[in-house]
C-alpha positions as CSV (number, residue, x, y, z in Angstrom):
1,X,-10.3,9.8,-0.3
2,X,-10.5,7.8,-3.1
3,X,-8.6,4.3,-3.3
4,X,-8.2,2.0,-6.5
5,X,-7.6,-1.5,-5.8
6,X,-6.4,-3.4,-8.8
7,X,-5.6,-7.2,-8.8
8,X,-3.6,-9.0,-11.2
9,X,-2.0,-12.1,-12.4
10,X,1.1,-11.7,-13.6
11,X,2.8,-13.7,-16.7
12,X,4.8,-15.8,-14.1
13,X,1.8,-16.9,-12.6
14,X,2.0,-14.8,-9.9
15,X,-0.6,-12.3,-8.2
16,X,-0.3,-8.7,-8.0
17,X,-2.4,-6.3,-5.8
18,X,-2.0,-2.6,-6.2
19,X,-3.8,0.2,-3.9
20,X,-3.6,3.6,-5.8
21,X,-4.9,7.3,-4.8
22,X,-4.5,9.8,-7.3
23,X,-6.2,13.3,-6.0
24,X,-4.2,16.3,-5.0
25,X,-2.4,16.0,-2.0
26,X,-3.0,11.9,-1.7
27,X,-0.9,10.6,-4.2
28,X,0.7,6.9,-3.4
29,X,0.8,3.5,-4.9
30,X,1.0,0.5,-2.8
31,X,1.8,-2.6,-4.0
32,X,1.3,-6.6,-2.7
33,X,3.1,-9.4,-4.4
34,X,2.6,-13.3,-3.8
35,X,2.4,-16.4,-5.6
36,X,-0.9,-16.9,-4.4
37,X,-3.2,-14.0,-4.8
38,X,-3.7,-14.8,-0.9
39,X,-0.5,-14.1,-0.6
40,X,-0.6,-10.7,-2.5
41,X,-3.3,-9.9,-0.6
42,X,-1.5,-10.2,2.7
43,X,1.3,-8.9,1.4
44,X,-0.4,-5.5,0.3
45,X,-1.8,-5.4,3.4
46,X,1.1,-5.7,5.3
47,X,2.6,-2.8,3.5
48,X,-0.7,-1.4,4.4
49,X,0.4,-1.4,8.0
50,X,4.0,-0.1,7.3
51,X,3.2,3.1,5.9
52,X,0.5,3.5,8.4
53,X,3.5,3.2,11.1
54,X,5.9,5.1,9.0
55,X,3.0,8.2,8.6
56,X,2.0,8.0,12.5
57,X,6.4,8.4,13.1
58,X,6.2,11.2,11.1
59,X,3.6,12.9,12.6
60,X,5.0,12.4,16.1
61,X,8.3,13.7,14.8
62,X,6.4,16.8,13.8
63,X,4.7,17.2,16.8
64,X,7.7,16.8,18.9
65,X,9.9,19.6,16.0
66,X,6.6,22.2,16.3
């Protein structure tokens, strides 16, 4: 699977990360904000971690509903 990662500064000043897939079947656009692009980063990957979580509950749910 191919993921994009895209940094930017935004016109506040701020920092914006964005991880992007765009293939068939894998479509989803992440995105980290901060005003440090540290913080953007960790921010990005923090929402990393949530959809990780959210995907693995979904999985389990369809295990359980199989």
């Amino acid at each position: 699977m191919d993921v994009n990662i895209e940094k930017h500064q935004t016109t506040d000043g701020n920092y914006e990360y964005r991880a992007s897939c765009d293939r068939p079947g894998f479509r989803f656009v992440l995105i980290g904000k901060g005003k440090t692009a540290t913080e953007a980063d960790e921010n990005l990957r923090q929402n990393i971690r949530e959809m990780k979580d959210r995907l693995d509950e979904i999985t389990q749910i369809s295990k359980v509903s199989a």
